[in-house]
N, C-alpha and C positions, 0 to 999 in steps of 0.2 A: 504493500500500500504506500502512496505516492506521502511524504513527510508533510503536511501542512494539513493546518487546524481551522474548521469551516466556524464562521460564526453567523449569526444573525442578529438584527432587534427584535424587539418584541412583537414588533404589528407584522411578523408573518403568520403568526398563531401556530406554531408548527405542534402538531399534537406529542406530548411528551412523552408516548412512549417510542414513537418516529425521529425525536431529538437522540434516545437513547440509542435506539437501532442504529444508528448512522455517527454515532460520539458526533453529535453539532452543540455548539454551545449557545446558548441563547441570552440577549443582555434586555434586558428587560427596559419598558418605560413603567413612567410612574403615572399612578392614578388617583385622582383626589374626589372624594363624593361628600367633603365639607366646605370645600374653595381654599382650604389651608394645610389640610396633610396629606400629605401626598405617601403612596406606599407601591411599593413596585408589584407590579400584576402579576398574578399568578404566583409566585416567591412571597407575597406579603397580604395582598389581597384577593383572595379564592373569588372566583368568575360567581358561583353561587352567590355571593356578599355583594356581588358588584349587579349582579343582574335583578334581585333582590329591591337593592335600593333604587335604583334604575327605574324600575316598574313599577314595585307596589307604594315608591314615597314618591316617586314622580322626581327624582331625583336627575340634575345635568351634570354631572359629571366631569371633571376637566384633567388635561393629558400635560402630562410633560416628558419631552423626550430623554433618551439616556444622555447624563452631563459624560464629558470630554473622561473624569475620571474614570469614569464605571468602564470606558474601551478601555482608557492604560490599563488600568487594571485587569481586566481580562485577556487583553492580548500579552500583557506582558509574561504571566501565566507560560503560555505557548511561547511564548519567542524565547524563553532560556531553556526548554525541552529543546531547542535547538529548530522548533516549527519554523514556515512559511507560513502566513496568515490569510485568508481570503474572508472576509464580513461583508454580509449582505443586507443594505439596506431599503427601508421604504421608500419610493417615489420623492424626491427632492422636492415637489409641487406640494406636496402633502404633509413635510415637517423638515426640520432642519435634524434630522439622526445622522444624514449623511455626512453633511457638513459638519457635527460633531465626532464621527467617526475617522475624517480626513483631517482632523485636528492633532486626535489624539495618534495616526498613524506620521504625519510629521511630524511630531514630538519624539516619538520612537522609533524613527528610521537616523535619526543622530543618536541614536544611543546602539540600534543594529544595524547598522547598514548593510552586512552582509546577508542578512533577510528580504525576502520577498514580503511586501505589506499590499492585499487588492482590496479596497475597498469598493464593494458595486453598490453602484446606485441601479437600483433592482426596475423602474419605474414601473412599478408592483406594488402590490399593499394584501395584506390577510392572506388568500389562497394563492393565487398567483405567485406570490412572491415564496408562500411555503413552497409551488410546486417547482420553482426555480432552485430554491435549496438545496429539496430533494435531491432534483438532478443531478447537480453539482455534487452529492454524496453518493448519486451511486457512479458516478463517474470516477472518483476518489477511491472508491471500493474494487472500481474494474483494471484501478491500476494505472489512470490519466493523471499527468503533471497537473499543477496547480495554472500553468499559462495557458494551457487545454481547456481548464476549467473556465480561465478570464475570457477563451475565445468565445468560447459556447456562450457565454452568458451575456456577450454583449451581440450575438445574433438573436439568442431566443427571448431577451426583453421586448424586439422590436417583435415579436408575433403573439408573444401572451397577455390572454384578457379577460379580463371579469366584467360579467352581465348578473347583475343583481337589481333586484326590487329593495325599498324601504318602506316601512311602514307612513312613515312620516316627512315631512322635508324639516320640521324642526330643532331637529338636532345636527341637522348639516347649515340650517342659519344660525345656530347659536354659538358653533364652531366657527364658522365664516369660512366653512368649508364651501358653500355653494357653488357658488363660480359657476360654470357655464348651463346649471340646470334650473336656474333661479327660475324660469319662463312656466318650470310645471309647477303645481300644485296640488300638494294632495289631501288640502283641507274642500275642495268641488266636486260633490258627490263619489265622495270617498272613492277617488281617483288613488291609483297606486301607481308611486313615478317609477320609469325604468331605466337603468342608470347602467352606463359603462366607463369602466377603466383600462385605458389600454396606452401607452406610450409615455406613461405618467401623467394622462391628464382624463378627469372628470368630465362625462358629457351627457347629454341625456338622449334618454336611448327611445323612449316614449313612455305610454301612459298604458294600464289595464284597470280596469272596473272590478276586479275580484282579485283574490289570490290564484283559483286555480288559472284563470285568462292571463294571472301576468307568467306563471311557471308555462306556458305556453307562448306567450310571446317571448320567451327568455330563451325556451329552448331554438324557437325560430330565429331568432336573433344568431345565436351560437352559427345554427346549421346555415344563416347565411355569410357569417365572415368566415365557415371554410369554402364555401365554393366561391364567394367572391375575389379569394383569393387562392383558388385552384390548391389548398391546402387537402390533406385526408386527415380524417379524424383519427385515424389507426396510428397517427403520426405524434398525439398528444395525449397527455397524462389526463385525465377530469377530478375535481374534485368539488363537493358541494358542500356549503358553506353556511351555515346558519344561528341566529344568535339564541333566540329561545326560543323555538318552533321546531325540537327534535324529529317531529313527525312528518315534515314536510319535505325532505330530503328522498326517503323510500317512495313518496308521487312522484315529485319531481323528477325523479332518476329513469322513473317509466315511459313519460313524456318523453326525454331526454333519447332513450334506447330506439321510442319509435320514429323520434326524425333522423337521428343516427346512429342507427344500428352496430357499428364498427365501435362504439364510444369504450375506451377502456378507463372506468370509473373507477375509483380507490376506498377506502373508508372516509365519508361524510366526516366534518369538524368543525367544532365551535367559534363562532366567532369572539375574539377576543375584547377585553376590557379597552383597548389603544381603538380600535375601530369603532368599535358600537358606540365608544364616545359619540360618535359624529354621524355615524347611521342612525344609531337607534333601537331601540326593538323590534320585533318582525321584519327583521332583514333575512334575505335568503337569496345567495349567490350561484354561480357555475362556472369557475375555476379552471382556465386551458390555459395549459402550458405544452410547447412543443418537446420531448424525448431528445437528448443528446444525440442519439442515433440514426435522426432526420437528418441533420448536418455534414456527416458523415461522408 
């Protein structure tokens, strides 16, 4: 196995016993449900406690990304086992992780410089960017350098994408996350907006009138950005993504089979305390990433 140490932030959500499968180390952001303490996700604050408050106190929530220390500190960890480093972060558009990540790797490239430090800006966020990860680990595992890895990841950013619905638009204004989806609404006649991330940037994707109409136009969305771009689905990882709606994953995934068939889907995962900030409640995604071995 190739010598370098994979890491991520938090807002990939990567499911932990898939952290463990693959030794990926995960650095956490912090999440506050007072407006004053902050406690890092999942390490400090259990998804239960945070979806909890979220829900039933009606609570907004707010996110801070991992400070400059919390990288030295973890990478440094790795770089005296004699590691190469590769950290993967969320979408630059979406928080400044990266830019705290490329901090703390020029602070540590004068103290190693005979180490490799990659820092990706993933332009990914939750599934997407776990399914990026992943990759990257089992590429690691197949026995691919760590510049194999930097290759791959700066081809398959520009092809993976997440189509997901939210319950709400108000937690993506209260964030100021909005940006180019501001035009829908889903306080008129309980309209549900449909939202993509792809390139690192937020856009909206349209609107459904139900849950099941939007898992339908979500999977029609999917099955038209592979033929619009002459992609095969047999070429990409799936992953479905949801914050407190466990049950809607197994429909989903049906819909999903019937517009394409070839889909090779994974174990369904939770959306994380860093996301749902800013989504919300009854969010529910569909997570493509392309396979190292498309590139090939």
């Amino acid at each position: 196995m190739s010598l370098f140490q994979i890491f991520s932030d938090g807002a990939a959500d990567i499911p932990s016993d898939v952290a463990k499968q693959y030794h990926i180390s995960v650095i956490p952001f912090y999440v506050s449900l007072d407006q004053k303490t902050y406690q890092k996700e999942i390490v400090e604050l259990p998804l239960t406690t945070f979806y909890q408050k979220m829900i039933e106190e009606n609570v907004f929530p707010k996110t801070s990304l991992p400070p400059v220390q919390d990288y030295i500190d973890s990478f440094t960890l790795a770089l005296e086992q004699g590691k190469d480093i590769i950290c993967f972060t969320i979408t630059d558009t979406l928080s400044g992780s990266f830019q705290s990540a490329m901090t703390a790797k020029q602070i540590l490239q004068e103290q190693y410089p005979q180490r490799k430090i990659y820092i990706e800006n993933s332009w990914a966020a939750t599934g997407s960017q776990y399914l990026i990860v992943r990759e990257a680990a089992r590429m690691q595992q197949a026995g691919y350098d760590i510049d194999m890895v930097h290759s791959y990841v700066e081809k398959a950013k520009k092809d993976s994408r997440i189509f997901f619905v939210v319950g709400a638009l108000k937690h993506l204004e209260k964030g100021g996350r909005i940006g180019k989806v501001a035009a829908l609404s889903g306080s008129i006649l309980n309209i549900k907006p449909l939202i993509v991330l792809g390139n690192g940037e937020i856009n909206k994707a349209g609107i459904a009138r139900s849950r099941k109409k939007a898992m339908i136009k979500l999977s029609e969305l999917a099955k038209e950005y592979m033929e619009q771009n002459h992609f095969s689905i047999s070429d990409f990882t799936v992953t479905l993504g949801t914050t407190n709606t466990p049950e809607e994953p197994e429909i989903f995934s049906e819909i999903l089979k019937s517009d394409l068939p070839d889909i090779e889907l994974i174990e369904p995962f939770q959306i994380g305390a860093t996301i749902a900030t800013h989504t919300g409640p009854m969010t529910l995604g569909v997570c493509m990433n392309k396979k190292f071995e498309a590139y090939l």
